[in-house]
C-alpha positions, 0 to 999 in steps of 0.5 A: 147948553145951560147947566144948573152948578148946585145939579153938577156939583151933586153930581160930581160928589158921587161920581169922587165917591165912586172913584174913591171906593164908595166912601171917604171922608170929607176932606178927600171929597174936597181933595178930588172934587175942589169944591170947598167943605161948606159947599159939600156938606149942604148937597151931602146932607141933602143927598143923605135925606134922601137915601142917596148918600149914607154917613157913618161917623166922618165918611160920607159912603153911597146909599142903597137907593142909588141901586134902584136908579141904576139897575135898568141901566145896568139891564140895558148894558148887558142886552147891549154886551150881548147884543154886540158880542159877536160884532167884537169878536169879528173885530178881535178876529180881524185886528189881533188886538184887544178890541173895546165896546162903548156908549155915549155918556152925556155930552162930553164923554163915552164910557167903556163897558166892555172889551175883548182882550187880545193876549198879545196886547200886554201894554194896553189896559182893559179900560172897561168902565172908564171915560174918555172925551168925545173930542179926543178919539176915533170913538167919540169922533164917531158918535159926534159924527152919527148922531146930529143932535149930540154934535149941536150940543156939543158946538154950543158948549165949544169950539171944535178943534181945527178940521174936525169938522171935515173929518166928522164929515169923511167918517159919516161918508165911509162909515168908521173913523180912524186915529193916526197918533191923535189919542197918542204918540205911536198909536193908531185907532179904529172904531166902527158904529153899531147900530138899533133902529137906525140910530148909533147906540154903541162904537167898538174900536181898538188901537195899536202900534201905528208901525203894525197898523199903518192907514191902509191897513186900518182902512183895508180892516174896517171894509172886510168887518163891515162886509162880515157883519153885513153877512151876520145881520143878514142871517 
């Protein structure tokens, strides 16, 4: 897929602002992002003429007019935490463990935009408005293995792994996907789709200890959510 650098590089200096708090000074963007100074303070300046970037003395800050770019984005995150509330408390009631919602973001990544968390879970953080990479967890394996177009998209960029493909294809046939110690070391995940008008919108998931969660308990766990809410929608 072809990508145009000057868009990326915009891009990538309000998202090194956002994980800078919202403003820092020139030398940090450089810092975070690798781009060199000449190069930032063109897009800054072009960013701040149209109200998406503000200077004050030498910090470059995000502008007011991004809130009118994001506030229906903002809308559809919360219909969706509402909309699948219920699906995660199922989940959390199954597993015991601190349970996460996510969506796709882009071609690459998925973003957390929420989670329900387990009290007994202490060591796993609540990644909840993180990213992750589409290649590297159940969740991403599973928006790759439901949605056709997102998976064409993603074989033009890259190569995938060895025997993903075969797995993308057992997950589209049960319905779940299931990480045995890919993500990391000592830990196995699950994560099941949700779904709108017959297309996947949202996955949840949670991962544990791979000695308390072996395969079959995650499979046996991934029948019994998907019979109960096979119940709920029904009602």
């Amino acid at each position: 897929m072809a990508t145009i650098q000057s868009v990326e590089r915009a891009f990538t200096l309000l998202e090194a602002l956002a994980e800078a708090g919202g403003e820092a000074r020139l030398a940090e963007l450089a810092a975070r992002t690798g781009l060199d100074k000449g190069t930032m303070h063109g897009l800054l300046s072009t960013m701040a003429s149209m109200g998406y970037i503000t200077r004050n003395n030498k910090h470059y800050a995000l502008g007011l007019r991004l809130r009118e770019l994001t506030q229906p984005l903002t809308d559809i995150d919360t219909r969706l935490r509402e909309t699948f509330a219920p699906a995660l408390r199922v989940l959390a009631a199954h597993s015991k463990e601190t349970c996460y919602l996510a969506v796709p973001c882009g071609s690459r990544d998925y973003l957390y935009i929420d989670a329900l968390e387990c009290e007994r879970n202490l060591r796993v953080v609540n990644p909840r408005g993180r990213r992750e990479g589409l290649l590297t967890s159940a969740i991403g394996h599973l928006f790759l293995a439901f949605d056709s177009e997102l998976l064409r998209i993603v074989r033009r960029y890259c190569q995938l792994p060895a025997g993903l493909e075969q797995e993308l294809e057992c997950i589209a046939h049960f319905g779940f996907a299931i990480d045995l110690e890919q993500a990391e070391p000592g830990m196995n995940c699950l994560a099941l789709p949700l779904w709108q008008h017959g297309r996947i919108v949202a996955a949840m998931g949670f991962a544990g200890p791979a000695q308390r969660l072996p395969k079959s308990v995650l499979q046996r766990m991934a029948t019994e959510v998907m019979h109960d809410l096979f119940d709920i929608t029904k009602k």
